[in-house]
matplotlib code that plots the C-alpha trace (Angstrom):
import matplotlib.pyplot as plt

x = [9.0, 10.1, 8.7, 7.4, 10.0, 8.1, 9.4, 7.6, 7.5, 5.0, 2.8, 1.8, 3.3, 1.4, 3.6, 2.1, 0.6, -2.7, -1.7, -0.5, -3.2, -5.1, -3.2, -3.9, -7.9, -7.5, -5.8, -7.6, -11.3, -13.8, -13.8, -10.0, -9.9, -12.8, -10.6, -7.8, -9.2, -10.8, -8.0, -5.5, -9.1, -8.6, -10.1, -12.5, -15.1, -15.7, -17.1, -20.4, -21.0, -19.8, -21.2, -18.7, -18.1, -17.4, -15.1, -13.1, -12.5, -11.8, -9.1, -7.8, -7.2, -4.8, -2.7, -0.6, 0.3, 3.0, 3.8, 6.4, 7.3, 10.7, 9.9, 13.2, 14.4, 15.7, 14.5, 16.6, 15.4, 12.1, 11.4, 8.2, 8.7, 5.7, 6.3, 3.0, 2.2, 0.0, -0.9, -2.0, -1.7, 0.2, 3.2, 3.7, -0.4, 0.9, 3.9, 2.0, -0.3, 2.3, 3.3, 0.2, -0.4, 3.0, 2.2, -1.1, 0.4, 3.1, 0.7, -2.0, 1.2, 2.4, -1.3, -1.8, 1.5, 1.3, -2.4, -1.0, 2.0, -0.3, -2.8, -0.1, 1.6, -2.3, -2.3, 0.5, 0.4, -3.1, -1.2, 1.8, -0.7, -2.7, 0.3, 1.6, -1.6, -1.8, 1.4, 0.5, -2.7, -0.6, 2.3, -0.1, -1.7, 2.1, 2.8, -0.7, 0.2, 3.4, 2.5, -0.3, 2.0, 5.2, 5.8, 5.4, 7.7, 10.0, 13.3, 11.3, 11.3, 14.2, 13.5, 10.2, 11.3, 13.5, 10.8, 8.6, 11.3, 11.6, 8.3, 7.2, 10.0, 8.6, 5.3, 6.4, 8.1, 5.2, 3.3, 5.6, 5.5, 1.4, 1.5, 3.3, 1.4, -1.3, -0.4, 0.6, -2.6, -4.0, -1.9, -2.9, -6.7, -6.7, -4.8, -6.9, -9.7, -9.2, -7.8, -11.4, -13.3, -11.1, -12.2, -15.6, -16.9, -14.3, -13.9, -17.8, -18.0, -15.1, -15.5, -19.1, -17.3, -15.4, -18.1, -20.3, -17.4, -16.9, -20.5, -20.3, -17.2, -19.0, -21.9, -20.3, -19.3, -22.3, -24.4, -23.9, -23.4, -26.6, -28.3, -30.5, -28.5, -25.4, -26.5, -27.8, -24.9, -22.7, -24.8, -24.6, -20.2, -20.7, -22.4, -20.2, -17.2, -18.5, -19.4, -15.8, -13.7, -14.8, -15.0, -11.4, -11.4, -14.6, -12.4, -15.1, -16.1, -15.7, -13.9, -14.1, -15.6, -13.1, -15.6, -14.7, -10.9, -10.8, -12.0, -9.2, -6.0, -2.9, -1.4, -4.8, -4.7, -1.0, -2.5, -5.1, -2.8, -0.5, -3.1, -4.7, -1.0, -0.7, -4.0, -2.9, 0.0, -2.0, -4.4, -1.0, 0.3, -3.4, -3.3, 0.3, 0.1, -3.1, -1.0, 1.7, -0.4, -2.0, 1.2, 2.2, -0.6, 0.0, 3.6, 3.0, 0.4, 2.8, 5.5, 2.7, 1.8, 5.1, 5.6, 2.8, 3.6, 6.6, 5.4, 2.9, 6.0, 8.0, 4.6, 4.4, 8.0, 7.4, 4.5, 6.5, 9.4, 6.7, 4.8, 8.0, 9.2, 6.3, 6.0, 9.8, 9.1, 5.8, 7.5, 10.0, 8.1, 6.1, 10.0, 9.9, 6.7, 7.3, 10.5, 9.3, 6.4, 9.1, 10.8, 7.4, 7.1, 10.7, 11.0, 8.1, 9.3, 11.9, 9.8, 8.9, 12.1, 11.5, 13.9, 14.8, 15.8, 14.4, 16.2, 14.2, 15.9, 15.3, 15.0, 14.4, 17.0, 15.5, 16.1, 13.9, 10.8, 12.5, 15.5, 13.0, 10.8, 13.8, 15.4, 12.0, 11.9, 14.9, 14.3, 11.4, 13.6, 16.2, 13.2, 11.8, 15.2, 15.7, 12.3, 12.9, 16.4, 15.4, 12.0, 14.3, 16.8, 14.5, 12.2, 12.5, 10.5, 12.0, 11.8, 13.7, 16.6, 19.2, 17.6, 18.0, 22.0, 21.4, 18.4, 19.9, 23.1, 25.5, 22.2, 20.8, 17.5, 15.9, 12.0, 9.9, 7.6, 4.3, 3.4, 1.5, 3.7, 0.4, -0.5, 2.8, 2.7, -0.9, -0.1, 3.2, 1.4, -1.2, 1.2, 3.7, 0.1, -0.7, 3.2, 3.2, -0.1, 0.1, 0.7, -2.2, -4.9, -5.2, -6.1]
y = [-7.8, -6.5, -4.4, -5.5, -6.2, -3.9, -0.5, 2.3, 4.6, 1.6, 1.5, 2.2, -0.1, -3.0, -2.7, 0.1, 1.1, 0.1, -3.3, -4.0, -2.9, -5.2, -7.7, -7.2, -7.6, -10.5, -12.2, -10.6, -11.3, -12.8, -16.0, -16.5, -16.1, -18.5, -21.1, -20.3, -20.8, -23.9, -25.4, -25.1, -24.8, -21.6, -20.7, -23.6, -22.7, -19.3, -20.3, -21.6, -18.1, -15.3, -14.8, -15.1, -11.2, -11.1, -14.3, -13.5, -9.9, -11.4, -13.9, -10.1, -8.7, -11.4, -10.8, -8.1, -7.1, -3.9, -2.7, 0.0, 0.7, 2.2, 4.3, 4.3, 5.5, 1.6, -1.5, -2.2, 0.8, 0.4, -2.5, -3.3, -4.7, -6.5, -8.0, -10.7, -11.7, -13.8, -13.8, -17.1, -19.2, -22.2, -21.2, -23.9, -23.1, -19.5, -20.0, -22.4, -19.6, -17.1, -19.6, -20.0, -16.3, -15.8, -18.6, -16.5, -13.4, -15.2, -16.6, -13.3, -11.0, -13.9, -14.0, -10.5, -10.1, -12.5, -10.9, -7.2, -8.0, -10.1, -7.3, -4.8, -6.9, -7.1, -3.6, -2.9, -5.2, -3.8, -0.4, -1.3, -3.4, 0.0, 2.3, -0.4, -0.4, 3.4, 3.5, 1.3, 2.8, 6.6, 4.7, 3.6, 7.0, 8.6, 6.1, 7.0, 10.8, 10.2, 7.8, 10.6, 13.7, 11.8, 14.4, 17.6, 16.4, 18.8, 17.2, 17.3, 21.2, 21.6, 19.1, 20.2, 23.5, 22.9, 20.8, 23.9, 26.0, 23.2, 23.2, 26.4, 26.7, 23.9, 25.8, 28.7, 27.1, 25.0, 27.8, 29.8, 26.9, 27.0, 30.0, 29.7, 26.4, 28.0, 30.8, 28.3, 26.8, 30.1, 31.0, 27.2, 27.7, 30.9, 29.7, 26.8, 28.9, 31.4, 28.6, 26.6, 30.4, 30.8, 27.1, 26.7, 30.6, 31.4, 28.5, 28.3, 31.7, 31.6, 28.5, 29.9, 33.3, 30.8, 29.1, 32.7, 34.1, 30.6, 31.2, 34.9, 34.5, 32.1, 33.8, 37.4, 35.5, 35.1, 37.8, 42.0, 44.1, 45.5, 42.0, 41.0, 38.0, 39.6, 42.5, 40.0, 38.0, 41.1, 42.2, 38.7, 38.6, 42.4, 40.9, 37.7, 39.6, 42.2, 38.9, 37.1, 39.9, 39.7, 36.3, 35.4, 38.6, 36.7, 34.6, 34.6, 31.2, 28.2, 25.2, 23.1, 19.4, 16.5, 15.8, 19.4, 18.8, 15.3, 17.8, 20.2, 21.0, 19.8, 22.6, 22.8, 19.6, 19.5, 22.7, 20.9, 17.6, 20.2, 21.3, 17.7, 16.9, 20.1, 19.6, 16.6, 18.3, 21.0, 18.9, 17.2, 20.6, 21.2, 18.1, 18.3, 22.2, 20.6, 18.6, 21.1, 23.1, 21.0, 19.8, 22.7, 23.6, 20.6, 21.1, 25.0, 23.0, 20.7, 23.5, 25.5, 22.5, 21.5, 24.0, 22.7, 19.2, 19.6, 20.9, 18.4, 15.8, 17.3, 16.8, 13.7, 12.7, 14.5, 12.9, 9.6, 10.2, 11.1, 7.4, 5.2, 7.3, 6.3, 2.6, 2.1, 3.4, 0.8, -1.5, -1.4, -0.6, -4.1, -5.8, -4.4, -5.7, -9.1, -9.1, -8.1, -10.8, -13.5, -12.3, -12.5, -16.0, -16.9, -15.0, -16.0, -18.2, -15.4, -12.1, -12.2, -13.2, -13.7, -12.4, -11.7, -8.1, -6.7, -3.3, 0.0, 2.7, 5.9, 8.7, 8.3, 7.9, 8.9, 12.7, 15.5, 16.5, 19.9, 18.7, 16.7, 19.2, 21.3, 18.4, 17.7, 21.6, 21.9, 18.8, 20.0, 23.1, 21.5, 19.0, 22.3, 23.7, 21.1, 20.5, 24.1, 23.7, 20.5, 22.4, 24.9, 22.8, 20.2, 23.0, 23.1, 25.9, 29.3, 32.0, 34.8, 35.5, 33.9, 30.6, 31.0, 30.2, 26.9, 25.8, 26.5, 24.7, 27.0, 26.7, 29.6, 30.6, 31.8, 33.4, 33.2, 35.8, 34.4, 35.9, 35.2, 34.5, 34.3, 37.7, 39.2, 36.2, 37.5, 41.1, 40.6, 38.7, 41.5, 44.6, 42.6, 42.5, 45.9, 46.5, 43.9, 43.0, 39.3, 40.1, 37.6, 40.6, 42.6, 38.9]
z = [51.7, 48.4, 46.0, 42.7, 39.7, 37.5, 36.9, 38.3, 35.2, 33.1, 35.7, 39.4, 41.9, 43.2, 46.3, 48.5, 51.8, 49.9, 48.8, 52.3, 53.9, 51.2, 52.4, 55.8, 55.5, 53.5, 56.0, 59.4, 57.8, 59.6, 57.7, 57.6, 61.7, 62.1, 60.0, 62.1, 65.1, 63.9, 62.6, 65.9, 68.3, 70.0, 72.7, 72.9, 75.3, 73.1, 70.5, 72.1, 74.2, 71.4, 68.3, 65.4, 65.0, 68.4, 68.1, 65.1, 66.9, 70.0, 67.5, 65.7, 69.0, 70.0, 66.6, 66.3, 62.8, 62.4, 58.8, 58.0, 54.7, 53.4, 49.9, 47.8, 44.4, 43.2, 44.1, 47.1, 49.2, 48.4, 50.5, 53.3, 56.9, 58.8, 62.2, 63.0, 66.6, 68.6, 72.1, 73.5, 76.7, 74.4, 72.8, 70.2, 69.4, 69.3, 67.2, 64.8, 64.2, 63.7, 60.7, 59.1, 59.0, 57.8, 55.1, 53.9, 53.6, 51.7, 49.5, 49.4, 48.0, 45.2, 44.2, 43.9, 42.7, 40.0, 39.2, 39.0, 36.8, 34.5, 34.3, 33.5, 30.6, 29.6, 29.1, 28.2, 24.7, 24.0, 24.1, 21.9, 19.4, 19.3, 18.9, 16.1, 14.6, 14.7, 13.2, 10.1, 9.4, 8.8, 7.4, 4.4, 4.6, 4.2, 1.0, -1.0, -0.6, -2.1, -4.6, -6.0, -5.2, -6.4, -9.5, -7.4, -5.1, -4.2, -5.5, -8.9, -9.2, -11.2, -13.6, -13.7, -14.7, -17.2, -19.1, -18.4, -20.6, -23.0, -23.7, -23.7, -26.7, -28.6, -28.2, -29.8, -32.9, -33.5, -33.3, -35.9, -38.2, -37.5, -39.2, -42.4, -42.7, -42.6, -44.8, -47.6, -47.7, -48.1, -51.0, -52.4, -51.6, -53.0, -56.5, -56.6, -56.5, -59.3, -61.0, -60.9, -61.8, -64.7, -66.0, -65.7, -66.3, -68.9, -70.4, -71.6, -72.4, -74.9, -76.4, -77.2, -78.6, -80.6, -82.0, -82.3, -84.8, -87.1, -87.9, -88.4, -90.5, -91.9, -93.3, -93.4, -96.2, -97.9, -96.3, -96.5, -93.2, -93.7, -93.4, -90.3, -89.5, -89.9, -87.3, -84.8, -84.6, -84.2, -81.4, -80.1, -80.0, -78.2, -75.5, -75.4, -75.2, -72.6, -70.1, -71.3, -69.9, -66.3, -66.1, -64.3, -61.5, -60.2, -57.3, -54.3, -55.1, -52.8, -53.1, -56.1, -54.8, -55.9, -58.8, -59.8, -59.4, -61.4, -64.6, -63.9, -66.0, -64.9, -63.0, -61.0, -60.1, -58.6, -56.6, -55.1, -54.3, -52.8, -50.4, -49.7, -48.3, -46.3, -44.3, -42.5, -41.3, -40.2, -38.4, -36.5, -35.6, -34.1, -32.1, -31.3, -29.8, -28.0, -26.6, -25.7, -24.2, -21.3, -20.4, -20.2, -17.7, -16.2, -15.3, -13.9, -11.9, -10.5, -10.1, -8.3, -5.8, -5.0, -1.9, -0.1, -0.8, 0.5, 3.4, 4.2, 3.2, 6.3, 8.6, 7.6, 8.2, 12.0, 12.5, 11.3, 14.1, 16.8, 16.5, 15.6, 19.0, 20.8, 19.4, 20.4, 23.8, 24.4, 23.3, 25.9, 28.4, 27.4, 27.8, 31.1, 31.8, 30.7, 31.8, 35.6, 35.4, 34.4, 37.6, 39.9, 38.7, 39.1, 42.7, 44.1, 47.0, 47.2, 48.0, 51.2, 53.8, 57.7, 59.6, 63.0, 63.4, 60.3, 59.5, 58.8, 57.5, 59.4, 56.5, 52.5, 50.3, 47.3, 45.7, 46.7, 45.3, 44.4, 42.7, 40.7, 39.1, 38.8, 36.6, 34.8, 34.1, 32.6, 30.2, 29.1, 28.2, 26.6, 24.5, 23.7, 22.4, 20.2, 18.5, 17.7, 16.4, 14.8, 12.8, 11.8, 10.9, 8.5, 7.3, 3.2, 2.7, 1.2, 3.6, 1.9, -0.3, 2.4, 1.8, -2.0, -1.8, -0.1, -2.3, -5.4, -4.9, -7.2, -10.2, -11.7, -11.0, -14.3, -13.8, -17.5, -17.5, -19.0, -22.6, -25.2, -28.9, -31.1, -30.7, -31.7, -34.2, -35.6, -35.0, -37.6, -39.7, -40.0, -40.5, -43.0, -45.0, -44.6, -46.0, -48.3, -50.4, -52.2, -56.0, -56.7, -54.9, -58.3, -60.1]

ax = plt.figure().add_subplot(projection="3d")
ax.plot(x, y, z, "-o")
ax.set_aspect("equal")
plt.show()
């Protein structure tokens, strides 16, 4: 009797002392012996006087059913002997029944055979479906990490930087520009508001002063000094003159509405269209060093993320090798399977051979249990040597300066300290002031 076709490292053999003896009381049970004996009518007169325990034992006692198994390391030494005989008075009875019992054990080991190989290529494609299964669900898992990590990925970082740099120099010329932008329409603002003081205040106060000394010319003419009239109205152009002179250093007015502007003189007027055309552009240079300035953030963000992503990137790949490692090895192992119930089916006739001097082999010819744990030591060793050398090997990460020659590839690594340019900006602006007053302060 052979063993079964499938290999011993899917699953436990279904060819064992236990299946034989399996075997066995399948085909020495009570009801089996009492069809037996029925069937060729043994011991006729039995029946009638024993009860049928005591028959079928008295039937089991007359068989004689020897098993020796030989346990080997491939499928030719691994191989099962029985030797079935039958005492009886009728020797043709006695080898007829020797038949039939060789015929059900025949037919016991190709049934449970057949059953055992089936059940293990049953669970073995419920294991490989699950390991696939496992293996798309992290696979998708894998691809949405990088799909919403895919700018801090580490081969990104150098890019990343040199935008950083870029930016961070656009920054600071829009903030220099910012400033004299904004100093202009100061100047402008300033002008245009003098400008507007000097119209409305001054320009009432003289035209009355004007129209104050036609009349007194007018009637100085006519009139002594010494008259009433004439001393009122002199009084009166005192006082006129006194409020004229101030008029124009009087510059802490606000801006002049565009109702105001429409009535203004010419020069006025190309002021304030000079400051109605630098306001948009200050408003863009707002918007656009808003915009600088989170992306900015956003790229020290993505420079700042980048280790660990690329950290859980390398997990990931590991974890990627581990299951497509164990989904190639179930799914040869389910080959196996299938393949070794194709061969149950096919050698079904074929496992089980009478013969007449059935050989037993005297000792095991498989290796000892020693050399095998010694052998499953030492690959474990060497499997934990190279998962070692290999995380060592793929590990990205920058552990210290030696690491820096390899990672850089020949670049230069350039660090930006972070500061901020406004301050010196504002701080400049302040102490060329202090220096340098505007000629327009005095009026």
């Amino acid at each position: 009797m052979e063993f079964q076709q499938i290999p011993t490292t899917l699953v436990s053999p279904t060819v064992s002392n236990d299946r034989l003896q399996f075997i066995e009381q399948r085909v020495l049970s009570r009801n089996n012996l009492l069809a037996l004996a029925e069937k060729y009518r043994l011991f006729p007169n039995m029946p009638d006087t024993l009860a049928k325990n005591n028959f079928a034992a008295l039937i089991r006692n007359q068989i004689t059913l020897l098993i020796s198994v030989t346990e080997g390391a491939d499928r030719v030494a691994s191989n099962a002997s029985v030797r079935i005989g039958f005492k009886y008075g009728d020797p043709v009875i006695s080898a007829n029944v020797v038949s039939d019992l060789i015929s059900q054990i025949i037919e016991e080991n190709r049934r449970i055979r057949m059953s055992r190989a089936s059940e293990a290529t049953k669970f073995l494609t419920q294991e490989a479906n699950n390991v696939t299964q496992r293996f798309r669900e992290r696979e998708g898992v894998w691809t949405k990490y990088l799909e919403e990590n895919k700018e801090s990925h580490p081969t990104r970082i150098p890019t990343l930087l040199i935008e950083l740099q870029a930016k961070e120099v656009e920054l600071a010329a829009l903030d220099r520009a910012a400033v004299a932008l904004n100093e202009e329409i100061g100047i402008y603002e300033a002008q245009l508001r003098m400008g507007v003081g000097q119209t409305t205040e001054s320009t009432r106060f003289h035209a009355q002063l004007v129209e104050l000394e036609r009349d007194f010319a007018v009637k100085s003419v006519i009139y002594s000094d010494t008259h009433p009239q004439i001393r009122a109205m002199k009084q009166r152009l005192d006082e006129m003159r006194a409020q004229v002179a101030p008029a124009p250093r009087d510059t802490s007015g606000n801006m002049p509405t565009p109702e105001e502007i429409k009535a203004l003189s010419p020069e006025l007027m190309l002021i304030a269209e000079r400051i109605a055309m630098a306001k948009p552009r200050q408003q863009q240079n707002i918007a656009q060093r808003s915009a600088l300035t989170e992306r900015i953030a956003r790229l020290r963000e993505l420079v700042s993320h980048a280790p660990e992503v690329g950290a859980q990137i390398a997990a990931n790949e590991a974890e990627k090798v581990s299951l497509q490692r164990n989904m190639d090895e179930m799914q040869t192992k389910l080959d196996a399977a299938r393949l070794g119930e194709r061969l149950e089916v096919g050698d079904a006739a074929q496992q089980i051979e009478v013969v007449e001097e059935p050989e037993i082999s005297k000792a095991a010819t498989g290796p000892r249990r020693l050399q095998l744990v010694a052998g499953a030591c030492a690959a474990a060793a060497m499997a934990a040597a190279a998962g070692i050398y290999g995380a060592h090997l793929f590990d990205r990460t920058i552990r210290g300066t030696f690491d820096l020659s390899d990672a850089l590839a020949g670049e230069t690594l350039v660090v930006i300290p972070r500061w901020k340019p406004k301050r010196r900006i504002a701080r400049a602006f302040r102490n060329s002031a202090f220096t340098n007053p505007s000629p327009l302060a005095g009026g």
